[in-house]
DSSP file (Angstrom, degrees, kcal/mol; ACC not computed):
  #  RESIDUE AA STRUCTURE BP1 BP2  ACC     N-H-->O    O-->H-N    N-H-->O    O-->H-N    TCO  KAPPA ALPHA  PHI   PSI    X-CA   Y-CA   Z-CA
    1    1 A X              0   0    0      0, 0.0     2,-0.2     0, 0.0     3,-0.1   0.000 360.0 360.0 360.0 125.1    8.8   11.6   -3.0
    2    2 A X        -     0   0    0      1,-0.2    27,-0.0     2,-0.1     0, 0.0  -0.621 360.0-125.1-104.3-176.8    6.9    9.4   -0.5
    3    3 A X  S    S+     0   0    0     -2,-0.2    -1,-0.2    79,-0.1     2,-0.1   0.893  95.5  59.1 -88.7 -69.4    8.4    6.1    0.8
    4    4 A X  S    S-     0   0    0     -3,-0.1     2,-0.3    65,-0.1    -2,-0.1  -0.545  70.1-177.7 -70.6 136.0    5.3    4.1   -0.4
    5    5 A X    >   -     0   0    0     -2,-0.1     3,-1.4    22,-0.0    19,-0.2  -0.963  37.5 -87.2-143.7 150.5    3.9    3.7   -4.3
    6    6 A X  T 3  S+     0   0    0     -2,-0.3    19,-0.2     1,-0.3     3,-0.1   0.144 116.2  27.3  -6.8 111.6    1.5    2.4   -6.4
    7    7 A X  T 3  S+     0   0    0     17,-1.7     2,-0.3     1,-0.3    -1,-0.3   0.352  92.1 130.2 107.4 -22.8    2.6   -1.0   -7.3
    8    8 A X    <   -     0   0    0     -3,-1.4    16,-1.8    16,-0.4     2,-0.8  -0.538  54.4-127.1 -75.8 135.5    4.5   -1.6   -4.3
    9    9 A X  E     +A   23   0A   0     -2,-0.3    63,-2.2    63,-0.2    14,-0.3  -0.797  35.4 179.3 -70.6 126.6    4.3   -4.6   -2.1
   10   10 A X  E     -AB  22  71A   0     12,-2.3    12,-1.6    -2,-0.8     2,-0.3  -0.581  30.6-134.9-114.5 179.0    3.7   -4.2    1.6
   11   11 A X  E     -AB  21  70A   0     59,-2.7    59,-1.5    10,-0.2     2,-0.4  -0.956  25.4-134.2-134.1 136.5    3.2   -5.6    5.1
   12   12 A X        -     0   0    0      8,-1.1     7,-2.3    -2,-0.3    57,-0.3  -0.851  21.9-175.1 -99.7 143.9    0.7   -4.3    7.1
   13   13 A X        +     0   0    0     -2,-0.4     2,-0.2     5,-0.2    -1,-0.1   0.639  66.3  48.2 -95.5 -28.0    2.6   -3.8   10.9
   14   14 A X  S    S+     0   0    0     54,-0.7     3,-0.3    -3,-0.1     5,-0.1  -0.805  84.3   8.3-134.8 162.6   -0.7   -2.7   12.6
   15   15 A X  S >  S-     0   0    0     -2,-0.2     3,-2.2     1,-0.2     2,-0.4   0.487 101.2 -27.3  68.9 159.4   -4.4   -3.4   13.3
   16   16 A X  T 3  S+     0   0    0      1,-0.3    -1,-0.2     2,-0.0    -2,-0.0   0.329 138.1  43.1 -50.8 -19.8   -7.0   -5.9   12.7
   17   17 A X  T 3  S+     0   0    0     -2,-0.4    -1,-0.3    -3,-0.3    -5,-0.3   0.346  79.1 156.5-101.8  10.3   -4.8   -7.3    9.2
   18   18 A X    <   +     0   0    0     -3,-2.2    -5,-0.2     1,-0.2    -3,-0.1   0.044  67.7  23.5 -46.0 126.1   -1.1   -7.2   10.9
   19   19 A X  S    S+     0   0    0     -7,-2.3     2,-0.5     1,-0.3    -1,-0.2   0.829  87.6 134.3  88.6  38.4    0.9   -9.5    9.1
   20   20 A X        -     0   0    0     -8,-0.2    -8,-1.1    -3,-0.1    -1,-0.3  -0.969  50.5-134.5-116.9 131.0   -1.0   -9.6    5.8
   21   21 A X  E     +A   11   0A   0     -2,-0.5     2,-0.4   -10,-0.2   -10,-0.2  -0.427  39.4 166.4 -70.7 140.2    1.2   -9.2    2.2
   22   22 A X  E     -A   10   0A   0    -12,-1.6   -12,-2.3    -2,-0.1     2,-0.4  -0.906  35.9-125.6-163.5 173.4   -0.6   -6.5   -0.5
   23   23 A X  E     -A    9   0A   0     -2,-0.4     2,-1.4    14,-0.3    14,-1.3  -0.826  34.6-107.2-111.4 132.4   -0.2   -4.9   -3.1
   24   24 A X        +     0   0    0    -16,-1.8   -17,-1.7    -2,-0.4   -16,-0.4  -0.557  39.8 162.6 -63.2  64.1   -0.6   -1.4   -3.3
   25   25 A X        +     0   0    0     -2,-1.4     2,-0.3   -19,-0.2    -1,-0.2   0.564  63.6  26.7  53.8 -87.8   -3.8    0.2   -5.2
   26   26 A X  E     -C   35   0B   0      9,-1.1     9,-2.5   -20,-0.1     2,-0.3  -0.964  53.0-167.4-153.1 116.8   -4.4    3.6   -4.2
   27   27 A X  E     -C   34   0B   0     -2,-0.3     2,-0.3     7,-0.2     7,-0.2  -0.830   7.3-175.4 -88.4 141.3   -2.0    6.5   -2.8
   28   28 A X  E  >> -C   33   0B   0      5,-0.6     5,-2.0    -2,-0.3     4,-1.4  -0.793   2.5-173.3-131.5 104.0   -3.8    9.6   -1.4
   29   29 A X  T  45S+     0   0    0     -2,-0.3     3,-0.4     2,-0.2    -1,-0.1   0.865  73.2  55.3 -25.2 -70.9   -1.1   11.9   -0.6
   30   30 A X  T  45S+     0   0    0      1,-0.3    -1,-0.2     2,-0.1    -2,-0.0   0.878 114.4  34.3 -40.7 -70.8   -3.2   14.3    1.0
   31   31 A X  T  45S-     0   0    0      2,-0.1    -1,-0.3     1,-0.0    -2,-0.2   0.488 101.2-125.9 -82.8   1.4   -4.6   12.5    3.2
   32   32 A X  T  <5 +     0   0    0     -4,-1.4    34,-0.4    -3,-0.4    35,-0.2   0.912  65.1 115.6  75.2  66.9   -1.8   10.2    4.0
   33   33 A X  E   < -C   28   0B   0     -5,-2.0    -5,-0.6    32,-0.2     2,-0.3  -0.993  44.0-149.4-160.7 155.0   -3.7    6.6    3.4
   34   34 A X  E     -CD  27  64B   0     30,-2.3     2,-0.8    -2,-0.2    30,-0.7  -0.650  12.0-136.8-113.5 150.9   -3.4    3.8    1.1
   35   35 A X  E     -C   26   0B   0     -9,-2.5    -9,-1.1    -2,-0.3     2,-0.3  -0.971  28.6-174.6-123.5 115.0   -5.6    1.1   -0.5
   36   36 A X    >   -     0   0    0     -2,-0.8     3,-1.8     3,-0.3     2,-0.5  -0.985  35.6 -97.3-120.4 146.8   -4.0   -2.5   -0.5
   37   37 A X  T 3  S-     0   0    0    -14,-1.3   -14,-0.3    -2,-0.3     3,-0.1  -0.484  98.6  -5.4 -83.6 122.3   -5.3   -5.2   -2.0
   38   38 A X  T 3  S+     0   0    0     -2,-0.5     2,-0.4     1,-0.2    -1,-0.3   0.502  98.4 121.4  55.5  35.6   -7.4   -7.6    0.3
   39   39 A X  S <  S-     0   0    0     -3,-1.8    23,-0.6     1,-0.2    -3,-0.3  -0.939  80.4  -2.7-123.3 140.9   -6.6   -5.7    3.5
   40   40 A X  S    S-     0   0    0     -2,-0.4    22,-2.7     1,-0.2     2,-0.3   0.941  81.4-165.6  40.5  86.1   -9.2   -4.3    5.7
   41   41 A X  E     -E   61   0C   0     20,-0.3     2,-0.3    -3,-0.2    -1,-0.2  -0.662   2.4-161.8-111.2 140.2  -12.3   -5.4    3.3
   42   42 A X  E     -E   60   0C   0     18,-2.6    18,-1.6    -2,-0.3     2,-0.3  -0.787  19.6-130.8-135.7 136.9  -16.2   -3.5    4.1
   43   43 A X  E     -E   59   0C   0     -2,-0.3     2,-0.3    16,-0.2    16,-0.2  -0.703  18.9-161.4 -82.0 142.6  -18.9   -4.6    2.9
   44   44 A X  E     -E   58   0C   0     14,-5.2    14,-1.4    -2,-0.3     2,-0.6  -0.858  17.3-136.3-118.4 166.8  -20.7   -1.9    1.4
   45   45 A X  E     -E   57   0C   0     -2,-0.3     2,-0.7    12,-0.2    12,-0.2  -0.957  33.4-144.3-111.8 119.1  -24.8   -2.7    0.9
   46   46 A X  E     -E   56   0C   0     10,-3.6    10,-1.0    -2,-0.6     2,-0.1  -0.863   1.6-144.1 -64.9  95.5  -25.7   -1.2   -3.4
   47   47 A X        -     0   0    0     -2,-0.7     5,-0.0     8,-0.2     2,-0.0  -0.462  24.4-105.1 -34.3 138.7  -28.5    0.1   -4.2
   48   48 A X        -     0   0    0     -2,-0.1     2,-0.2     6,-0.0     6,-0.2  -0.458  50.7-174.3 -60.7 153.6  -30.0   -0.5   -7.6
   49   49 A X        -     0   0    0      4,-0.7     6,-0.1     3,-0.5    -3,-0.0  -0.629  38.1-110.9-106.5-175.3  -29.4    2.7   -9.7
   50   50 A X  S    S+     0   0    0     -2,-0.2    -1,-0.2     1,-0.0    -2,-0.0   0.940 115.8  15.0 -45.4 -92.6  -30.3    4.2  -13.2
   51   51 A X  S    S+     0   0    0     -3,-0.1     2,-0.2     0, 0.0    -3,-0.0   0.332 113.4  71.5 -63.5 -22.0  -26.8    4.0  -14.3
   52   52 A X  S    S-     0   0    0      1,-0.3    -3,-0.5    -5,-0.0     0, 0.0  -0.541  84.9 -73.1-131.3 171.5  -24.7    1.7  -12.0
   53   53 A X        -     0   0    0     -2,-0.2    -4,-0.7     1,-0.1     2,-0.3   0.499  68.7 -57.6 -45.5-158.0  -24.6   -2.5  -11.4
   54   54 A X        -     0   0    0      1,-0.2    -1,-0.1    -6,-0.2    -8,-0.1  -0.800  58.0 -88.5-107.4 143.9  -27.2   -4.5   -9.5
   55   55 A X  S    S+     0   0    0     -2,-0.3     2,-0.3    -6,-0.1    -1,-0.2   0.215  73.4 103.3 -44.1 162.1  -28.5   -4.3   -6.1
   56   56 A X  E    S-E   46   0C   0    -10,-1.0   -10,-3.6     2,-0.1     2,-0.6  -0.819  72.5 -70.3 143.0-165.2  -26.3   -6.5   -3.3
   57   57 A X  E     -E   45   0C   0     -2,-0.3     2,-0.3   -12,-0.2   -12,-0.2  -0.905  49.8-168.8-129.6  83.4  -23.9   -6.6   -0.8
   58   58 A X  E     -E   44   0C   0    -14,-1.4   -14,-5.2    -2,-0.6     2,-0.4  -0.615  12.4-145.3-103.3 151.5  -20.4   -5.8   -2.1
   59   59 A X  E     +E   43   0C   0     -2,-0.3   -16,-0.2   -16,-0.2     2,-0.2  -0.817  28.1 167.6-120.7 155.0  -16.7   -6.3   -0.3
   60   60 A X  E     -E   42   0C   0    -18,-1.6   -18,-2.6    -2,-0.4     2,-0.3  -0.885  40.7 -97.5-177.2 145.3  -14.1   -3.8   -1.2
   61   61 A X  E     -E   41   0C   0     -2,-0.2     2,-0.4   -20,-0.2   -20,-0.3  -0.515  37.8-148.4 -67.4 128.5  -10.7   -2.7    0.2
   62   62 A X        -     0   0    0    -22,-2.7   -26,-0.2   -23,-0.6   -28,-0.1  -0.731  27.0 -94.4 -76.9 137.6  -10.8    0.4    2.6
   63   63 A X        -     0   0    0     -2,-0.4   -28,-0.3   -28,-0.1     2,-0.2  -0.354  40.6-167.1 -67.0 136.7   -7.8    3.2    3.0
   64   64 A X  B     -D   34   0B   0    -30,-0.7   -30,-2.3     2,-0.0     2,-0.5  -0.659  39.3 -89.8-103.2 170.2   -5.3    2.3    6.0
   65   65 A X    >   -     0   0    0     -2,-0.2     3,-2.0   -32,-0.2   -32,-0.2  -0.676  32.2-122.6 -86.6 139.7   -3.1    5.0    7.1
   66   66 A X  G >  S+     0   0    0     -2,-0.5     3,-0.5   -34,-0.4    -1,-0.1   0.601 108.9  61.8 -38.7 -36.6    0.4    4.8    5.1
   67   67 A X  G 3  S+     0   0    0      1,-0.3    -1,-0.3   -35,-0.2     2,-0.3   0.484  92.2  69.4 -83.8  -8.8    2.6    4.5    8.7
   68   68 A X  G <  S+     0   0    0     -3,-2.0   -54,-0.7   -55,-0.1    -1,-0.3  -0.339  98.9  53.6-127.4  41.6    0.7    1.1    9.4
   69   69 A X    <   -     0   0    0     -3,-0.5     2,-0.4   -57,-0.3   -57,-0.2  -0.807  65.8-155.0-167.0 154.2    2.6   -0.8    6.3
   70   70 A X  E     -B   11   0A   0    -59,-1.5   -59,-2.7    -2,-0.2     2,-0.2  -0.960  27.4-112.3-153.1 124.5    6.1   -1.2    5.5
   71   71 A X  E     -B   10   0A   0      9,-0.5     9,-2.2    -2,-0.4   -61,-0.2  -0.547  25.2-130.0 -70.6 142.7    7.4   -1.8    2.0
   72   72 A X  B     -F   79   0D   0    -63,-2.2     2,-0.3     7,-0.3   -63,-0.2  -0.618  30.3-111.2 -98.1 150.2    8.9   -5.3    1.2
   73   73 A X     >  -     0   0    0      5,-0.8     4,-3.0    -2,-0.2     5,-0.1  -0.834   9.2-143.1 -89.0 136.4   12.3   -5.0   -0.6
   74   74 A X  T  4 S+     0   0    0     -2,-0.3    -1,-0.1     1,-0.2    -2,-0.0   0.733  99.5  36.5 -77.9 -30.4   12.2   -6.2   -4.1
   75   75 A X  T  4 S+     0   0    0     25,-0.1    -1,-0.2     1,-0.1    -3,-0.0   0.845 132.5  22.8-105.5 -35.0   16.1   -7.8   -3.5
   76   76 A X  T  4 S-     0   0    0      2,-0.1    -2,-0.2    24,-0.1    -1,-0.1   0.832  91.3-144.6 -96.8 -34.6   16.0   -9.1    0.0
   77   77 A X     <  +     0   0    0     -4,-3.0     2,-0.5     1,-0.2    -3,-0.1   0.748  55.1 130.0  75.0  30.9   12.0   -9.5    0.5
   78   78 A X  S    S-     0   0    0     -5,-0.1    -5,-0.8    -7,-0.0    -1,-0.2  -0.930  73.4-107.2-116.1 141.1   12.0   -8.5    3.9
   79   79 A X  B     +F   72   0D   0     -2,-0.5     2,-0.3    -7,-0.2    -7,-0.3  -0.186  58.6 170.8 -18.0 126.3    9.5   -5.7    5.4
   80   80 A X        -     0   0    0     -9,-2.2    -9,-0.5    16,-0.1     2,-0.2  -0.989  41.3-107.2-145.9 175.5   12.2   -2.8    5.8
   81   81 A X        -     0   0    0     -2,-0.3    15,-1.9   -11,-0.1     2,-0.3  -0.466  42.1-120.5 -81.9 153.3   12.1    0.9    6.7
   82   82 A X  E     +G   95   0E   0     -2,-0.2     2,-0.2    13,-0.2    13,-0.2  -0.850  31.2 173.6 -88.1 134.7   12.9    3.5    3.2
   83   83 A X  E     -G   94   0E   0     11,-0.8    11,-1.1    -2,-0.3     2,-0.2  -0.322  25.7-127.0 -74.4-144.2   15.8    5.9    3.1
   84   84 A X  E     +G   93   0E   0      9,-0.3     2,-0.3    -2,-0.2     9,-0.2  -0.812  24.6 178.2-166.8 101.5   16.6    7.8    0.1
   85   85 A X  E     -G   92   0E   0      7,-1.1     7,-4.3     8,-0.4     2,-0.5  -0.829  32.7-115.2-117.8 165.2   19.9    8.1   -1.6
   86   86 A X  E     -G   91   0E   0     -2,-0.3     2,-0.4     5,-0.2     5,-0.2  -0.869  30.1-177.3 -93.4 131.4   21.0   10.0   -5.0
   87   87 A X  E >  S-G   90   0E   0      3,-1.6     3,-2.8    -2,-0.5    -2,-0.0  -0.974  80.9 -13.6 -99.4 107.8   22.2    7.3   -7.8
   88   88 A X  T 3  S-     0   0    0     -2,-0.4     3,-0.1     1,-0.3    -1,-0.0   0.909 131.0 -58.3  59.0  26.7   23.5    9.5  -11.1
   89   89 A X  T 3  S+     0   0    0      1,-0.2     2,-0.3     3,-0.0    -1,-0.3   0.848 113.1 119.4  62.3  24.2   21.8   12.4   -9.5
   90   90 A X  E <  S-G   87   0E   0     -3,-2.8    -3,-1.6    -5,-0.1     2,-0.5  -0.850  70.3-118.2-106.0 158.4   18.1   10.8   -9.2
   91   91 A X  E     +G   86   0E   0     -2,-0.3     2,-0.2    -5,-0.2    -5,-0.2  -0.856  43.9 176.5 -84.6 112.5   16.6   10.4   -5.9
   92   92 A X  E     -G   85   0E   0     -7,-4.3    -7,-1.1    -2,-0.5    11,-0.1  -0.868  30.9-100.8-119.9 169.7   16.1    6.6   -5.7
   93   93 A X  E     -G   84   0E   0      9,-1.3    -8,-0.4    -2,-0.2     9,-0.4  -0.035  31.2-134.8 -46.4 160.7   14.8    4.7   -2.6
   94   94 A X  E     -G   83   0E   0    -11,-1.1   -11,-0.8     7,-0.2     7,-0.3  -0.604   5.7-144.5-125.1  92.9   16.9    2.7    0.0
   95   95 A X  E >>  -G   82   0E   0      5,-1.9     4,-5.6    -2,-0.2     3,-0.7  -0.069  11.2-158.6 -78.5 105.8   16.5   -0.4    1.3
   96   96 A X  T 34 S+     0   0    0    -15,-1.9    -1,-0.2     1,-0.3   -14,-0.1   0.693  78.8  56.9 -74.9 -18.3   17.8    0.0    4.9
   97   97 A X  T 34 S+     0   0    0    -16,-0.3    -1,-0.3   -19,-0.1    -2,-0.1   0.538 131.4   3.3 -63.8 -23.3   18.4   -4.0    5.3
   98   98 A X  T <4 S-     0   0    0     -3,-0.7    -2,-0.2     2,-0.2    -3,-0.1   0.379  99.9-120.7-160.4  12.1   20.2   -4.7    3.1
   99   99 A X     <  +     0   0    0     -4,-5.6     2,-0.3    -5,-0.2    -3,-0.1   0.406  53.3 139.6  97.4 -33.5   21.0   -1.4    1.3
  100  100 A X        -     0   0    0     -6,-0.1    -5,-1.9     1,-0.1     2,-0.2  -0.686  48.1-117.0 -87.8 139.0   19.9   -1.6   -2.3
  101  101 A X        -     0   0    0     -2,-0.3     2,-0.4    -7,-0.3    -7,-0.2  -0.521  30.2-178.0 -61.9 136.2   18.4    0.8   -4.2
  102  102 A X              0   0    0     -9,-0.4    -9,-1.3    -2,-0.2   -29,-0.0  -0.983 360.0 360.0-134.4 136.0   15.1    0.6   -5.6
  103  103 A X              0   0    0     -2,-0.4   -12,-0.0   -11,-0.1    -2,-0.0   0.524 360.0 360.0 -83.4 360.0   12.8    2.8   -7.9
């Protein structure tokens, strides 16, 4: 179970977008990085293809590493660190400010 998902809102803590709100995207487990939406935007330069859009100069989100965002709590709305407590025998989240669980 990670601390961060898909869907989540965060705050980024570190690096050139610190203190920017997103929404989560993209999990990659594996590699232990995230995609949020409008944080730490590259421009990529397109090439025309066969198959794919029109040439240009496109912005797009890039993955930051998961430890350099903190999930907001859905009940208090404040940045907080996760624990993890069992509810009815599921593993739900734990909002360590203020305590509530959260999916």
């Amino acid at each position: 179970m990670r601390k961060v998902r898909k869907g989540d809102r965060v705050k980024v803590i570190a690096g050139n977008d610190r203190g920017k709100v997103g929404k989560v995207l993209v999990v990659d487990p594996e590699r232990n990085r995230i995609i949020v939406e409008n944080v730490h935007m590259i421009t990529k330069h397109q090439r025309p293809t066969q198959t794919l859009r029109e040439p240009g100069i496109i912005k797009r989100e890039a993955p930051i590493h998961a430890s350099n965002v903190l999930p907001l709590c859905p009940e208090c709305g404040v940045p907080t660190r996760v624990g993890f407590a069992l509810v009815d025998g599921e593993k739900m989240r734990r909002c360590k400010h203020c305590g509530e669980t959260f999916r």
